[in-house]
C-alpha positions in Angstrom: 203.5 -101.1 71.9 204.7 -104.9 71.6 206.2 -107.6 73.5 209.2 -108.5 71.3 210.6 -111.4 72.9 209.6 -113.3 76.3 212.8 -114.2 78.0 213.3 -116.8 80.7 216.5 -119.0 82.6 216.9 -120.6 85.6 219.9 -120.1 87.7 223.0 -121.2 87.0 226.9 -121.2 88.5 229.4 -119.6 86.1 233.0 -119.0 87.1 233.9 -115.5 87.3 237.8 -113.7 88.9 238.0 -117.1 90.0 234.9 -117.7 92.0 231.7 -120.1 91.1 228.9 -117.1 91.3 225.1 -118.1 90.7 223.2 -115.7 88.3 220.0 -115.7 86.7 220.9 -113.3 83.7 221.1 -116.4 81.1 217.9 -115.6 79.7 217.2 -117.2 76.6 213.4 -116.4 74.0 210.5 -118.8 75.1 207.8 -120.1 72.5 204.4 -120.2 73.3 202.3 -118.7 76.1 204.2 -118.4 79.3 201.7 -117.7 82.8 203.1 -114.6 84.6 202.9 -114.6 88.7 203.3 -112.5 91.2 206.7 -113.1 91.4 208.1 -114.2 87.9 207.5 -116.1 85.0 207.1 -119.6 84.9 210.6 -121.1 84.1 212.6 -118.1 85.3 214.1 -118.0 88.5 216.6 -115.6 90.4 219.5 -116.1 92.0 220.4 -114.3 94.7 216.9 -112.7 96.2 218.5 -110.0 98.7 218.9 -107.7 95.5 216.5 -109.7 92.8 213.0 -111.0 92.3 210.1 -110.0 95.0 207.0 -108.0 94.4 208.3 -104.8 93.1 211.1 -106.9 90.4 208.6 -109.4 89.6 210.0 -108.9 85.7 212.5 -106.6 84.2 212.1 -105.0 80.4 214.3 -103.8 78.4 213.4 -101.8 75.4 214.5 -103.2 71.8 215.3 -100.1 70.8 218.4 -100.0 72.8 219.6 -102.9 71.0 220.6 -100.5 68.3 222.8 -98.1 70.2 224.8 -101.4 72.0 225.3 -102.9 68.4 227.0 -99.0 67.5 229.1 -99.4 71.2 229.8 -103.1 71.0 230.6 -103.8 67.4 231.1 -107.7 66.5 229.4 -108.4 70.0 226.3 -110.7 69.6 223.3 -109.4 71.3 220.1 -111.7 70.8 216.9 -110.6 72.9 217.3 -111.1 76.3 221.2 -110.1 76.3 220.8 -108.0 78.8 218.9 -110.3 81.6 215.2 -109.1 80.4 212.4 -110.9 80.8 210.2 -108.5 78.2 212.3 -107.1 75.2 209.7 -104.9 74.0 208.8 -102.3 71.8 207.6 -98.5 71.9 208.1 -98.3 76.2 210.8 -95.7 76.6 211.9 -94.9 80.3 211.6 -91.2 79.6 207.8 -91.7 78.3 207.1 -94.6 80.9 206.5 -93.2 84.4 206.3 -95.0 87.8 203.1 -96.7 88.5 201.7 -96.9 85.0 199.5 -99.8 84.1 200.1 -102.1 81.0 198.0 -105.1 79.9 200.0 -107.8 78.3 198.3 -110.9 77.3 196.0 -111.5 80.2 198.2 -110.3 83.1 198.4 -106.4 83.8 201.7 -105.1 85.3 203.1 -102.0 87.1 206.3 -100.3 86.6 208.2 -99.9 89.8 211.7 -98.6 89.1 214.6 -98.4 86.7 217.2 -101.1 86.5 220.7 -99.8 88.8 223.1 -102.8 87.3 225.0 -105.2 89.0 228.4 -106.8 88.7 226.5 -109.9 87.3 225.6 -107.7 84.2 229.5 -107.5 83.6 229.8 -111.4 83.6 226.9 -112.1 81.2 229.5 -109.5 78.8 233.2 -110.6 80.3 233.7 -107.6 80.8 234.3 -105.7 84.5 233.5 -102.4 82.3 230.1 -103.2 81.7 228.5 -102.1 84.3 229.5 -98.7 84.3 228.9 -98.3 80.7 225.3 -99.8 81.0 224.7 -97.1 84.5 226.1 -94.1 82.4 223.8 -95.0 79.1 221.0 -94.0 80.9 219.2 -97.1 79.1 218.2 -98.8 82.6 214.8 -100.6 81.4 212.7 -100.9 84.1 211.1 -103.5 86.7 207.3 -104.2 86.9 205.4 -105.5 89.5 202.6 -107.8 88.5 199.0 -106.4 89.6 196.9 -109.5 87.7 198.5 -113.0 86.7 198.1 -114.4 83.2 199.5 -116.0 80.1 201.8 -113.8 78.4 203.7 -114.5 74.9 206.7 -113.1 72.2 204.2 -110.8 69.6 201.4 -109.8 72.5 200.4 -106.4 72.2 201.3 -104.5 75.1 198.2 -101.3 76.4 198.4 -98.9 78.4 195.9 -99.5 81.3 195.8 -96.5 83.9 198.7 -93.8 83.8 199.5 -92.9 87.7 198.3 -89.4 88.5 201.6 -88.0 89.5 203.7 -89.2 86.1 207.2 -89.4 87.3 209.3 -90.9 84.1 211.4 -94.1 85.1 214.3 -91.7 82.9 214.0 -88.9 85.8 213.8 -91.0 88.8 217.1 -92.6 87.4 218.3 -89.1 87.2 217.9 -88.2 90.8 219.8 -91.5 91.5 222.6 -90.7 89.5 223.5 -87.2 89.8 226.7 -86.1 92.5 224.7 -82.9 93.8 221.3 -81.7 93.8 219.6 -78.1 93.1 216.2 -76.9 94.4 214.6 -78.1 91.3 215.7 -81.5 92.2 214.5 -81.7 95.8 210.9 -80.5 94.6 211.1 -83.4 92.1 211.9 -85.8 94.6 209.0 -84.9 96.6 206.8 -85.3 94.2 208.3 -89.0 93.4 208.0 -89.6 97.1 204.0 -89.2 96.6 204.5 -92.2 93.7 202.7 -95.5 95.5 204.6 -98.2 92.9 207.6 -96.8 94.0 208.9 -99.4 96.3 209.8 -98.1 100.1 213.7 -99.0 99.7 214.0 -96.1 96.8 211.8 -93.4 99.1 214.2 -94.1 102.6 217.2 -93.6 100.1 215.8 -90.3 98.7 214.6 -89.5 102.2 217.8 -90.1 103.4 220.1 -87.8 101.4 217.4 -85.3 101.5 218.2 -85.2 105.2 222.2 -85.6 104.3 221.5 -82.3 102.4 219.3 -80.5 104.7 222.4 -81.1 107.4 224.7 -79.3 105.4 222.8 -76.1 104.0 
């Protein structure tokens, strides 16, 4: 596993259906070592923090793998690393292989995967295209968000270990799952329990499981 690119941008205002809107999903590849925080990357900011940044989206990564099934969908589009508003594009992390609460060690910093990515209208502005964003949600290629357990210098080429796998090993690809999906079976409500019990999974995901649990407890 390998950190393929380190991304980074500060915010800035881009005009969008008519409307200046602020967006951090400019990133652009950094050289050289770049010190990881608790709450980002040196040189990276968010914009708007009510739905980005904080403790549980310290960093989002997006697997270069991907890359190859956008170039098939988006032919003549460029799509250099950090296209899609990644901090890490890496290498051999795959959401349904990577589960909630496992540990990495990346240059000196460890991090923890929280959750998958659920997209955002600014995703369709970074590709002109209102579209996007639905395209991206149905792919099932979310990446996913880490928290950052232990600050440190990070850089493009850094091997990326596995530290500690959490004990319960919900994949990031079946958590999304859940999310997506109109209706659920028995199955599904036994697997949401057992995310529930998932400590890196941050407490606005559980009340939203917890809530439509309730929604569909109510109507059985």
């Amino acid at each position: 596993m390998k950190l393929i690119s380190l991304n980074t941008s500060l915010p800035r205002r881009v005009e969008w259906h008519g409307s200046l809107v602020s967006t951090g999903i400019y990133k652009q590849p950094v050289q050289g070592r770049v010190t990881l925080r608790r709450l980002n990357l040196d040189g990276d900011q968010q914009a708007d923090l009510t739905v980005h940044g904080g403790p549980f989206k310290a960093i989002y990564a997006y697997p270069v793998e991907h890359y190859e099934y956008w170039r098939k969908q988006l032919p003549g589009k460029e799509l250099p690393p950090g296209m899609f508003g990644e901090n890490l594009t890496t290498e051999g992390l795959l959401e349904d292989a990577v589960c909630l609460g496992d540990r990495f060690a990346v240059g000196s910093a460890e991090i923890v995967v929280t959750q998958p990515r659920i997209p955002c209208y600014k995703l369709g502005i970074k590709f002109e295209s209102d579209g996007m964003v639905k395209r991206f949600f149905d792919s099932r290629k979310t990446g996913f968000y880490f928290s950052v357990s232990q600050k440190g210098e990070v850089g493009a080429g850094d091997e990326i270990s596995l530290v500690a796998r959490d004990p319960i090993g919900f994949p990031v690809a079946e958590i999304f799952r859940l999310y997506a999906v109109k209706t659920w079976g028995d199955s599904d409500t036994a697997a949401i329990q057992r995310a529930l019990q998932v400590n890196a999974l941050p407490e606005s995901w559980k009340e939203w499981f917890r809530e439509r649990l309730r929604d569909r407890t109510a109507e059985q």
